[in-house]
N, C-alpha and C positions, 0 to 999 in steps of 0.2 A: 863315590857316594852310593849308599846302599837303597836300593829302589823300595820306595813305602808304598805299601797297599792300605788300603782300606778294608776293614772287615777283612771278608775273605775273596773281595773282590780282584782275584789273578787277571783278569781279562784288562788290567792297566799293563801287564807286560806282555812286551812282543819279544818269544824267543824264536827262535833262527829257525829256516827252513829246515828238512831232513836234508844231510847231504853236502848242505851249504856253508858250514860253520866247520873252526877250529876248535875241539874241547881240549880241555887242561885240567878235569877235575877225575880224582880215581875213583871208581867203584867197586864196592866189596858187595858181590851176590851172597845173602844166607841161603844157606839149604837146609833144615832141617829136613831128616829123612831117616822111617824107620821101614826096614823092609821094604818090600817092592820095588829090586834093585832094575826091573826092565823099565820100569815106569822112570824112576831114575837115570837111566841112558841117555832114556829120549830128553830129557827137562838139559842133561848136558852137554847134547847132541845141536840141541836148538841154541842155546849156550855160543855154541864153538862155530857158528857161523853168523852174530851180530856183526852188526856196521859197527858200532859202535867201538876206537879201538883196542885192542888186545892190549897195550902197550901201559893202557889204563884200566883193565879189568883184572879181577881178582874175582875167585870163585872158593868159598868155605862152604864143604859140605860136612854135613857134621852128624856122624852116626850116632843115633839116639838108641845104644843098646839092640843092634839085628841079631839075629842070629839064623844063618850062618851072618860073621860082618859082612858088610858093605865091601865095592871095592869101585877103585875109579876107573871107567872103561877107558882105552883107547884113543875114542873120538870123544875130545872134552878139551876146556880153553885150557889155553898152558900155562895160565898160572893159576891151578886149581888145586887145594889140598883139602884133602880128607882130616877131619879128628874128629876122636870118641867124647861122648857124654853120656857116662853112664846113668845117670838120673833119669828116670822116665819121666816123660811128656816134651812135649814142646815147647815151654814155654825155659824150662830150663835149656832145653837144645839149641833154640835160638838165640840166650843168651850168652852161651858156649863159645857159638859163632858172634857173634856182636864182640865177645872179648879179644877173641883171633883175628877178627876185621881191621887192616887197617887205612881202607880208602875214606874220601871226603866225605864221599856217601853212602849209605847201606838201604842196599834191595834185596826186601823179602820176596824171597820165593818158594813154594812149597816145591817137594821133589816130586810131584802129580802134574806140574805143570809147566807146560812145554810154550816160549815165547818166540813170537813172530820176530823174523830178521830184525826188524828197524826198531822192537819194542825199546832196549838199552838207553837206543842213543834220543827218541822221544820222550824217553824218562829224563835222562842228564842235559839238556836242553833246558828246561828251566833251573835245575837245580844251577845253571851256570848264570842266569838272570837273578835269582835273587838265593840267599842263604839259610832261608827258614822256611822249603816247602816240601808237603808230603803228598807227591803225585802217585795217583794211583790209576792204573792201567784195566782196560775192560776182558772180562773175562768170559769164555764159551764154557759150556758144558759137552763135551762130545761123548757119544756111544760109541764112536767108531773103534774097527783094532786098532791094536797097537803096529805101526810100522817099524820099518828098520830104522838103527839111529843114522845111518847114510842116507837114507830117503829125507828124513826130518832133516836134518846137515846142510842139504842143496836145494829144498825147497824155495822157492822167493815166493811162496804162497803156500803158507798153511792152512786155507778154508779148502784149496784143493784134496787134502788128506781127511781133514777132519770134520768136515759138515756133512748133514745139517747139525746141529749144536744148537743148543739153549742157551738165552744170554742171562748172565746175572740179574735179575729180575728186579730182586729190592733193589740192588745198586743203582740198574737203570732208571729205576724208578725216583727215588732219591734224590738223583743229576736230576732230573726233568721236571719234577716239582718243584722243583727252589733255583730252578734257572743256571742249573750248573753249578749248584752248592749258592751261589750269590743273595740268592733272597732269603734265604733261612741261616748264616754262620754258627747259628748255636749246634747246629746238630750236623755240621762240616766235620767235623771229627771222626763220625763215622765210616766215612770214606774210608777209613784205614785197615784196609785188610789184608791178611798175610801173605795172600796167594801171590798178588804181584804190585809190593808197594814199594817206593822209595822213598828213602827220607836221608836230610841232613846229618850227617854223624854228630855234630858239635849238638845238632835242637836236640838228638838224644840225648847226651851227653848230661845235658839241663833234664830232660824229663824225666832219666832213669831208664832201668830194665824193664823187660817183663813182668810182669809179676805172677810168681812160681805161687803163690798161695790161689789163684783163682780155678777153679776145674773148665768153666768155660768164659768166652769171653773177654781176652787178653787182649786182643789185637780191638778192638773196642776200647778199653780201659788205657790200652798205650794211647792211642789215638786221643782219647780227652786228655789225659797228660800234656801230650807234645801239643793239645790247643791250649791250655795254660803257660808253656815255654814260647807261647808266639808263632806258632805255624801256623801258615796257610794251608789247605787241601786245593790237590789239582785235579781233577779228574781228565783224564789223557785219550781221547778216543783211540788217534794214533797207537798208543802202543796196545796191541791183543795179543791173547794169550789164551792158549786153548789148556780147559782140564781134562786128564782125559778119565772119565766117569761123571760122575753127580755127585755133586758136593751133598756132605752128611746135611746140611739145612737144607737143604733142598729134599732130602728123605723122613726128616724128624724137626721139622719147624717147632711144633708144640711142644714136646720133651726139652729139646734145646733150650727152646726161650726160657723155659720154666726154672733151668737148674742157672741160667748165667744171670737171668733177674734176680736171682736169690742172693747172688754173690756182689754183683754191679750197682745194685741198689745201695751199698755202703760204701762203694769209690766213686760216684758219678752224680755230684750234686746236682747238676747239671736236668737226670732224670726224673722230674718232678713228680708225674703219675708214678712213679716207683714208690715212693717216700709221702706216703697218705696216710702214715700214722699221724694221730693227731700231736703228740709226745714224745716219740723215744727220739734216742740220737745214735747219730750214725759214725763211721769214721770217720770220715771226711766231712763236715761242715757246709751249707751251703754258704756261711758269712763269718767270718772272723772279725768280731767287734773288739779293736785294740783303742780302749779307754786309756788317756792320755793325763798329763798332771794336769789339776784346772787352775784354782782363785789362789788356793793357797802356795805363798812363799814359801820355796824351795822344795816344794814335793807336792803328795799324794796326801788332802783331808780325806777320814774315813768316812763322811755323815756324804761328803760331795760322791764321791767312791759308791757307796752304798746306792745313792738314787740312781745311781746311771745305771749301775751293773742290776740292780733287781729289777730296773725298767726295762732293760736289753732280755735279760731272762723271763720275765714275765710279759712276752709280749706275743705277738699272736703267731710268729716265727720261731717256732724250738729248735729250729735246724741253724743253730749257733754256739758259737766258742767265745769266748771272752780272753782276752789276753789282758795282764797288767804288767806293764814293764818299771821297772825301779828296782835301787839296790839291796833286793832281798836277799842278798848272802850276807850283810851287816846285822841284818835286823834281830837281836835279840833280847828273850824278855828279861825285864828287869827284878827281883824276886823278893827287894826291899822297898822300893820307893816305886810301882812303877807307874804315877800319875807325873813322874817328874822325866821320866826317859822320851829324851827329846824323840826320839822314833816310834813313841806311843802309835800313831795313828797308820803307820805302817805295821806295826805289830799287830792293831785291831783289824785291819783289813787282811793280811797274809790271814789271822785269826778264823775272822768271819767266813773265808770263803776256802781252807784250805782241804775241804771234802766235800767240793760243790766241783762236781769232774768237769762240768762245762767252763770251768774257771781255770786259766794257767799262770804262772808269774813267770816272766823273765827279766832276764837282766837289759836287753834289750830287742826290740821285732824285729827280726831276720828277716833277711834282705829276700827272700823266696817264703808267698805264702803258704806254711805250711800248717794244718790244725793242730797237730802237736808234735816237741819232740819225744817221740817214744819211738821203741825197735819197732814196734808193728806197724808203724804207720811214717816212714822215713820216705820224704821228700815229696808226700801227696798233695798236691796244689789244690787249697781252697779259694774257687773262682772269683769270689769276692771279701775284701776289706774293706771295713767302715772306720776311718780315723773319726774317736769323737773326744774331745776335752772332759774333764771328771762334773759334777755339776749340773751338765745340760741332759734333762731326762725326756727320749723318746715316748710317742703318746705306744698305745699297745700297737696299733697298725702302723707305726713309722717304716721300720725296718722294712717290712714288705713291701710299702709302697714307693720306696726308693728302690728296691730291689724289679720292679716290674719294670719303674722307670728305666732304668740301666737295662734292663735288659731288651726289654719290647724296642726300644728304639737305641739299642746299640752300644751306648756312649760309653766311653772308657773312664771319665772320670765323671762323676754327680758330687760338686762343691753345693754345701749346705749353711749358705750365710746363716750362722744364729745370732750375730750381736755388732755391732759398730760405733765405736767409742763410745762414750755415757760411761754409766757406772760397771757395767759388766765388764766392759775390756780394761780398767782404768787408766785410759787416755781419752780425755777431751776434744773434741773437735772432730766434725765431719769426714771420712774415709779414712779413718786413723784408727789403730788398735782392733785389727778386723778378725773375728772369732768363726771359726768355722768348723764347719764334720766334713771328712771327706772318703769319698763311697770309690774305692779305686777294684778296679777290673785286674786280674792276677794276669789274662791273655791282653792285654792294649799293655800292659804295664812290662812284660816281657818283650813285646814289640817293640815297643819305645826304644827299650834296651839296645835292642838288636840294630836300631837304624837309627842309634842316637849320633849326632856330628858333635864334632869335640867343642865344648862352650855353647852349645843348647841344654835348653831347658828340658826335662823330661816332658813338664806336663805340656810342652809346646809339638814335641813326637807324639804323644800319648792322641793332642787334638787333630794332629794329621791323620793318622791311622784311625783314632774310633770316635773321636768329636769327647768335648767337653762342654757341659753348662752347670748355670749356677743356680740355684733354687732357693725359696724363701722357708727359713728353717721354721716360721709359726707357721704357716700352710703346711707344712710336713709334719706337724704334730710335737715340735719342740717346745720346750717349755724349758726355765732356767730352775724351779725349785722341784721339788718331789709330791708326789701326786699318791692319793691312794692306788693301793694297788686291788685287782680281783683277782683272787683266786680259785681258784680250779672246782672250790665248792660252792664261791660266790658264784661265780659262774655258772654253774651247773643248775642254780637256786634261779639265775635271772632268765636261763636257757629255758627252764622248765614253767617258771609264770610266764614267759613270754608263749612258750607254746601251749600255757593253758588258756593265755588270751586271746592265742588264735583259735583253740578250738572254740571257744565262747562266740565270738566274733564270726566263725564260721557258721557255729550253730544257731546264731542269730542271724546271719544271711541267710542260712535255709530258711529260717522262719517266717521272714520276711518275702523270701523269694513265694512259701507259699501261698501267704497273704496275699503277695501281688496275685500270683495263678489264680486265687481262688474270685479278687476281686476283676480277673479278667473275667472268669467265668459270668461274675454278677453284669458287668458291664453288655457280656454279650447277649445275656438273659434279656437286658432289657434292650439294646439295640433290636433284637429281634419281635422285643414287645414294642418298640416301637414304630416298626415296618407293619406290624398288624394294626397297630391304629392307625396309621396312615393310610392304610388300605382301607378298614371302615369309614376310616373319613372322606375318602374318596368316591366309596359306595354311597356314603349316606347325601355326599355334595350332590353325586348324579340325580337321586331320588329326588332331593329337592328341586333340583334344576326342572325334573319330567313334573312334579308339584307345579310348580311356578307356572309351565305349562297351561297344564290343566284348568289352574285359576284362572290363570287370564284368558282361555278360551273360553270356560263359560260367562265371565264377566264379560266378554265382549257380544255372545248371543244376547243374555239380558239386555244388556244396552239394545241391540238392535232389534229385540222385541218387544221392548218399552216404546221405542219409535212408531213400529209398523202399528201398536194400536191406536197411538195417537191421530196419527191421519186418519 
């Protein structure tokens, strides 16, 4: 049985101590490598003295055009061959070697970087636990010389040569934030970098080459691939690996990012702060909406057709494809009669939308999501599909907001109950005739694949590995008829009274607010006219009080000199 992970939660398998275990899986080292044949030496110096054994390693170095050429020294594994690729760059080099490769698994390694005895066999350890992982190994930055490749050879400690050294910095950073890639899997993929990564030959196999069209950022763009073919990312402390100089990002961060976001931004749905246009579209898709036949017998109505697909395009998500699948190689028009050509309504829809680029017809959706078949864009996985029946029209924020759902919290499949028996399914009675959209993950859907047992259900793999749930398709913005639509001027018409009624609004709280100020001001005017009366009152209380006094002291003399005359 094939062991299932969750997410990209690796830390469910325990792979075998260093040392402790039998391997049986072969490994092909890539090398691309242009010039800097000392540098070279040492990476196959370091090479020729793993644990891991010979018996099972294979080493393709692959000269990317040197000149003077390459040559394979002395001290190197013994089953190590040299070939040419003449095409410059790396990314065709390393495809070169990936076609000359032919172990279980393939480990990039740059010819700058020289791996620790035990890196190998810490790599091919899990690859022997489970069949779909791309572990990737910690990497130093060294200043140090360059030593002999006999020195490097008999090392059992490379920090003794090569420190102090700088660690991979984002890398480390990366692990550490996300708990070892665990809490974050969407952006697990990055892990993948060329210096010292392993991966499954077969998950490549599924995700493709290189890609020779990108100037930077390959080992990026493979790495989201192989997370739609269903890989995990490892990150390996065990295996280190010294470079020896400073990595080009580590010298030109900003230049870099600049030229590889230009390119990545249109394979990498994934990159959402990339993709801030409000409108255009890219290669790759972040959603491939494949509208299905609905109400009507034996096919595709075009009126039903029409509300879904201009609700899908017209909604607050442009970063989508539309696929219809039916058999549009029959479909032709009729030039005498054609209200009478049974395939009318497939004619009107191939019609309607046959130069609307975000719209494809096939005959049927391919079992690997891909946003279209064209030469430019072969085998690129778009992260998610939305199965929806023709008919049932998304509100404008649907798509997105099942798209957050799926993703913020994981799930591999988001099932969107829209209807159950009544009139809309036409079957009667309770749990019967049940009409659904269904939001599937291209990476759980690959997985599944991978760790499916013979007579399970897909979507039963699919709930082990990324969880499944069901949602209520009128809370998600579904509706069964067609809705007006806004468009891009209504739009811009409600955008702009609405922010004239917040300036209004605004400038009526100013107004207000200074009303209030001005009647604090009044308020305190008179609080403080009212402390001065209080005070005269006060004074004038005392005066009476010394009055009152007064009277009564001489009304008491009188009295007592009315007395004294009397006697």
């Amino acid at each position: 049985m094939t062991a299932r992970i969750a997410g990209n939660d690796y830390r469910s398998l325990t792979p075998p101590a260093l040392g402790s275990w039998a391997p049986s899986l072969r490994v092909s080292v890539v090398i691309p490598a242009y010039g800097d044949q000392e540098k070279l030496d040492l990476a196959l110096a370091g090479l020729a003295g793993q644990t891991y054994p010979a018996a099972l390693t294979e080493v393709v170095v692959v000269d990317n055009g040197s000149s003077p050429p390459l040559r394979l020294p002395a001290l190197r594994p013994e089953g190590t061959r040299l070939i040419v690729c003449s095409v410059p760059g790396r990314a065709h080099a390393r495809n070169a070697g990936l076609s000359a490769a032919t172990g279980d698994v393939i480990h990039w390694l740059d010819s700058d970087v020289v791996l620790d005895r035990r890196s190998v066999e810490a790599h091919m350890r899990w690859h022997h636990a489970a069949p779909y992982l791309v572990v990737t190994g910690y990497l130093r930055f060294t200043p140090a010389g360059l030593p002999a490749p006999e020195v490097v050879a008999a090392a059992d400690d490379l920090a003794k040569l090569f420190e102090p050294a700088e660690p991979h910095a984002w890398l480390v950073d990366l692990v550490e934030r996300t708990d070892g890639l665990t809490a974050n899997p969407h952006r697990a993929f990055s892990l993948h970098v060329g210096g010292a990564t392993s991966v499954n030959a077969a998950l490549l196999a599924v995700a493709g080459p290189m890609d020779t069209d990108l100037i930077l950022g390959q080992d990026t763009e493979m790495g989201y691939r192989l997370a739609q073919a269903g890989a995990v990312f490892v990150p390996e402390p065990l295996s280190r690996a010294f470079h020896l100089g400073p990595t080009m990002r580590m010298r030109d961060k900003a230049p870099i990012d600049r030229v590889s976001h230009a390119f990545v931004a249109d394979r990498i749905p994934s990159y959402r702060w990339l993709r801030s246009h409000p409108a255009r579209q890219w290669k790759v898709p972040y959603v491939e909406v494949v509208v299905e036949p609905g109400g009507k017998p034996g096919g595709y109505a075009y009126d039903e057709v029409r509300a879904t697909v201009d609700a899908v395009l017209a909604g607050t998500l442009p970063d989508v494809a539309v696929t219809l699948t039916g058999p549009w190689g029959r479909v032709g028009v009729e030039g005498r009669a054609p209200l009478k050509n049974p395939d009318l309504d497939l004619v009107l829809i191939r019609g309607h939308y046959a130069h609307e680029p975000r719209v494809r017809f096939a005959d049927e959706v391919p079992a690997a999501l891909t946003p279209h078949d064209r030469p430019d864009a072969p085998g690129r996985a778009v992260p998610y599909r939305l199965r929806l029946p023709a008919g049932w029209v998304p509100g404008e924020d649907t798509l997105a907001r099942l798209l957050d759902l799926a993703r913020d919290e994981g799930y591999g499949l988001v099932s969107v109950l829209l209807a159950e028996g009544g009139e809309e399914t036409g079957d009667a009675g309770p749990g019967r005739g049940v009409v659904a959209a269904r939001l599937e993950r291209a990476a759980a859907f690959a997985r599944a694949a991978i760790v499916l047992e013979e007579g399970e259900d897909l979507d039963d793999a699919v709930d082990d590995t990324f969880g499944v749930i069901w949602v209520d398709g009128e809370t998600y913005g579904f509706t069964p008829e067609a809705r007006p639509l806004t468009g891009r001027r209504g739009a811009y018409r409600v955008r702009s009274e609405a922010e004239a009624e917040v300036a209004r609004l605004t400038g009526e709280a100013e107004r207000l607010r200074g009303q209030v100020a001005k009647w604090r001001d009044e308020a305190g005017r008179w609080r403080r006219s009212t402390v001065e009366l209080r005070r005269e009152v006060g004074t004038l209380r005392k005066e009476l009080a010394a009055a009152r006094k007064v009277v009564q002291y001489g009304l008491l003399s009188s009295v007592k000199r009315a007395i004294t005359r009397r006697r």
